[in-house]
Structures are given as C-alpha cells and as structure tokens.
C-alpha positions, 0 to 999 in steps of 0.5 A, a space after each residue: 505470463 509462464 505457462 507454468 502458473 496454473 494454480 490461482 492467487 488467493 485474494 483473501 478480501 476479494 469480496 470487498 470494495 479494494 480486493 474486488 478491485 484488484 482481482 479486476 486489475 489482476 485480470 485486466 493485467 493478465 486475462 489466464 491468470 486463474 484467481 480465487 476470490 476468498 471471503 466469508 461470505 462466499 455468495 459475495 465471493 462468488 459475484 466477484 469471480 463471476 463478474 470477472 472471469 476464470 475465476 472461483 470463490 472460496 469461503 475462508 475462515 481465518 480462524 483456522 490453520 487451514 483457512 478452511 480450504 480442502 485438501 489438495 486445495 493449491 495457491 500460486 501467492 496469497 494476497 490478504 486484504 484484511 487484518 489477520 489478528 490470527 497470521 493464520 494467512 501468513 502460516 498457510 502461505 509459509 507452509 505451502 511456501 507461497 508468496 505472501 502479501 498483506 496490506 493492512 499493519 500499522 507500523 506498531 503492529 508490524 512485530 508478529 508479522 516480522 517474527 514469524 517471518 524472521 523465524 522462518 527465512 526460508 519458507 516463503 516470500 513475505 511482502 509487507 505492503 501496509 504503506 499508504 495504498 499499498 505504496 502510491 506514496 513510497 513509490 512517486 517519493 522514491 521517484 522524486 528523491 533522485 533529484 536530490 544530493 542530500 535531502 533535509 525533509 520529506 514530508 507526505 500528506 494524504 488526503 482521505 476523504 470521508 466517503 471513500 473509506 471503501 468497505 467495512 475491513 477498512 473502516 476497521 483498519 482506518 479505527 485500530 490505527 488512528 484510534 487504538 495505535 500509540 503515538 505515530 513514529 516518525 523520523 526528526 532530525 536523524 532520531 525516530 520519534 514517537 509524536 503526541 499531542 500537538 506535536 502531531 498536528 500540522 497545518 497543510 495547504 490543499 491543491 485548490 490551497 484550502 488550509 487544513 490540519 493534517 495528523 501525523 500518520 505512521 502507515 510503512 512508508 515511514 519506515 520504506 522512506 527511512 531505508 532507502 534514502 539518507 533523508 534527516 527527517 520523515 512524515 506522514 500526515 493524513 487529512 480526513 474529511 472532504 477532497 478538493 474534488 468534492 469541495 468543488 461540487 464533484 465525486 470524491 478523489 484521494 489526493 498525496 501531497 510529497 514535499 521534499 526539501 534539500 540540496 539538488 545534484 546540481 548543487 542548488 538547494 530546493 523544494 519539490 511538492 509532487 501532487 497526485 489525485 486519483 479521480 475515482 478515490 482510494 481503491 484503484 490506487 491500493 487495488 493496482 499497487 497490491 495487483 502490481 506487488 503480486 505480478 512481482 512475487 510471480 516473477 510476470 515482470 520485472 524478473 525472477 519469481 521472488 525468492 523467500 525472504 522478508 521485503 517492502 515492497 520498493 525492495 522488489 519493484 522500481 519506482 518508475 515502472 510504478 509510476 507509469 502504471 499509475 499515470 496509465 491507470 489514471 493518476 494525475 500528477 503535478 510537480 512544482 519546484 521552488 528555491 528552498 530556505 536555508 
C-alpha cells in the first residue's frame, strides 16, 4: 500500500451488517490502511472500529453539508453504505475532492447523483456502484460475454432470500425500489423499455431446479450491461423468498443465475448459465465488491489513483480480477453450456 495513504476511508454505514463487512475486508486487504467507522450511532461504530483495529468511529449527520465532522477532519475515499436523500455525502466528498462511492440507487433515482457529478467533472472521482451487490452480477457476466461474437440475451436472476436482508438501511432500500420505483427498465429487443404488470413476471428454474417466479428488477447492472456489450436484450429478475440452501435444511445462501444466449466466437450458437452461491448470504459478496471498488479509487491495484470523473464501476476494474477474489472470498461457480435455438 503507498505510503502516501495516511488519511482514513470513511465508511458511512460501517456500523451496519454490510459496512461492518466491508470495513473488516478492507483490513483483511490491507492490515495499514487507517478507516473510520461512521454511523449515527457512534457506540455502534465504535464496536465495529475496535473490533478490527487502526480504526476510529466518527458519528454522521448527513443532514449536514459538513456531515457533522470537525475541523481539520481528512478522508483518503468516502464509501456510502445508505441512501443519502440529502447527496450531502456526495458534496463532501466533491468538495474535498475524495473518491466517492455509493451502493444504494435504483436506477430510477440514479439522475441527482448523475447531475451533480456532471456539474462538477472535475472535482472528484465518483463510482455508481448500485448494481446488484455492488457488481457480483456485472463482473461474472462481464466475464462470461467474451465467449460470444454476438449476443442475443442476457438474462440475470438473483436470488434474495427472506432472512438475509442484513440491516435495517437495506430493508430501506429492498422497500424504496420494489415498493415505490416506476415500472423497471429493461433492455428488449435493442429498445429500453419500462416493463409492467405481467410483463414483469418470469418463471425461472432454481439450481436444485425448483420452479419459481422472479420480478424484473432494475439495480445498475442493466445500464453497465448495456454499455459495455453489444447484447439486443437485457434483464434483471429477483426471487425473494427462500434459497436452495435453505430449502435443503441449511442456513440461507444468495445465489445469481446468468444466462446469456447468442453466437459463440467459434461460430456456434449457445447458452451459457453461470451459477454463483455465496454460502454465507449477500453481505460478504456486497462488502468485498465495495472493499475491491475503494482499493481501485486508491490507486492499491490495478493502476493509478483514479482521477475525477463519473464511472460504473466495470469502467475501472477488470472482471477477471473480480472474479478470482470472489472465488478467493468463497464464491462457488458453476457453468453449464448447451447448443442454443434459433
């Protein structure tokens, strides 16, 4: 790690289930790197700090241009771990010019966030991290799609189950999206649609091949999909219930179904479904993905420091790198490759 990293990355959220994660990955990354914990409760925050070491807690109150913080208080990145309705977060880190990252946009909230950063190019590095778990899905697809000359679909579905929603800031979230957002966004037949009603609704066959029905879903990857491959058609379904794992009598797991169908560089034309379960749920996955996301903004690997500027977050890291840490940090994969119709 540069030495030249003295300052600690903030982790607003660091006192929840996810931000508490990632803090702890973040130290199994790289055992110098100062953090400090943020949350409204700074007893909270301070269990978390002390639990992993060089670490301080800091109570926020995003209410506040200054998020509550005193003078001469100095960050390396500010990583956000809840939905900040006031982007005070955002302006903080602009205007100390920190690398920013938030994990918590639907799609159809993404246009504050994007205006700001828009407004201000040159102020700060901003990373738009809101796909599903902060990128296990985009980077595994990301992956996946080189095996493909042209592609026809791709298709996600996550699996969430009921008792892995983590902390009360991700009930929030999982609420405000499938509960209050318009109709989801996805990408049919080369035109952006907004899907309703029965429309939305798609029967999906789990990995132990229960049948279940799975809602489209509009988290970023639709949009970090659409950019980076030539792919006609895009989406993103979720299941909320119970896991495989646990139908089996075992804790709950969270498990991403990618299928991707098209014409192979070889010239043959079929359908890959890449299967991934995480044993221990959601947070390990989102907590490493925002981990991963902030070594990247810090120039710790994959290159420079990243400069200002508005980005997904597959526009900074390779996918295969991902892909390894999340095998590394226990990720199971499974791939299965059939001729396609058509």
């Amino acid at each position: 790690m540069p030495l030249s990293i003295t300052d600690p990355v903030l982790i607003i959220g660091g006192s929840g289930v996810v931000g508490a994660k990632a803090a702890q990955i973040l130290r199994k990354l790289y055992p110098d790197l100062p953090i400090a914990v943020g949350g409204r409760n700074l007893a909270k925050a301070q269990r978390v700090a002390d639990g992993i070491g060089h670490a301080q807690a800091v109570k926020i109150h995003l209410e506040r241009d200054d998020l509550g913080q005193i003078d001469g208080a100095n960050y390396s990145a500010i990583a956000v771990f809840v939905k900040d309705a006031t982007l005070n977060s955002m302006k903080y880190a602009q205007a100390h010019g920190l690398p920013y990252l938030s994990v918590s946009s639907g799609v159809f909230e993404v246009g504050p966030e994007m205006a700001l950063a828009i407004s201000k190019p040159n102020a700060a590095p901003i990373l738009m991290a809101s796909n599903w778990l902060a990128g296990a899905a985009t980077f595994p697809t990301l992956q996946a799609v080189r095996k493909f000359k042209t592609i026809d679909n791709i298709s996600i579905t996550v699996v969430l189950d009921e008792e892995d929603m983590g902390g009360p800031a991700a009930l929030a979230d999982y609420q405000r999206i499938t509960e209050s957002a318009p109709n989801p966004l996805l990408l049919v037949d080369g035109h952006w649609q907004w899907i309703k009603d029965d429309d939305a609704m798609r029967p999906f066959v789990d990995i132990d091949g229960t049948i279940l029905e799975s809602t489209a879903y509009s988290p970023l990857d639709v949009l970090s999909l659409s950019a980076a491959t030539n792919a006609k058609s895009i989406r993103v379904g979720l299941v909320y219930g119970t896991s495989a794992s646990r139908r089996r009598g075992e804790a709950f797991s969270t498990e991403i179904a990618i299928e991707i169908t098209g014409e192979l560089v070889t010239g043959e034309r079929a359908a890959i479904r890449l299967d991934i379960v995480h044993p221990e749920g959601q947070a390990p996955l989102t907590a490493l993905h925002v981990a991963l996301s902030v070594e990247r903004l810090l120039g710790l690997h994959g290159g420079e420091p990243v400069k200002a500027g508005l980005y997904l977050p597959d526009s900074l890291i390779d996918a295969d790198y991902i892909v390894d840490r999340m095998k590394e940090f226990g990720a199971i994969f499974q791939e299965n490759v059939k001729p396609a119709v058509g």
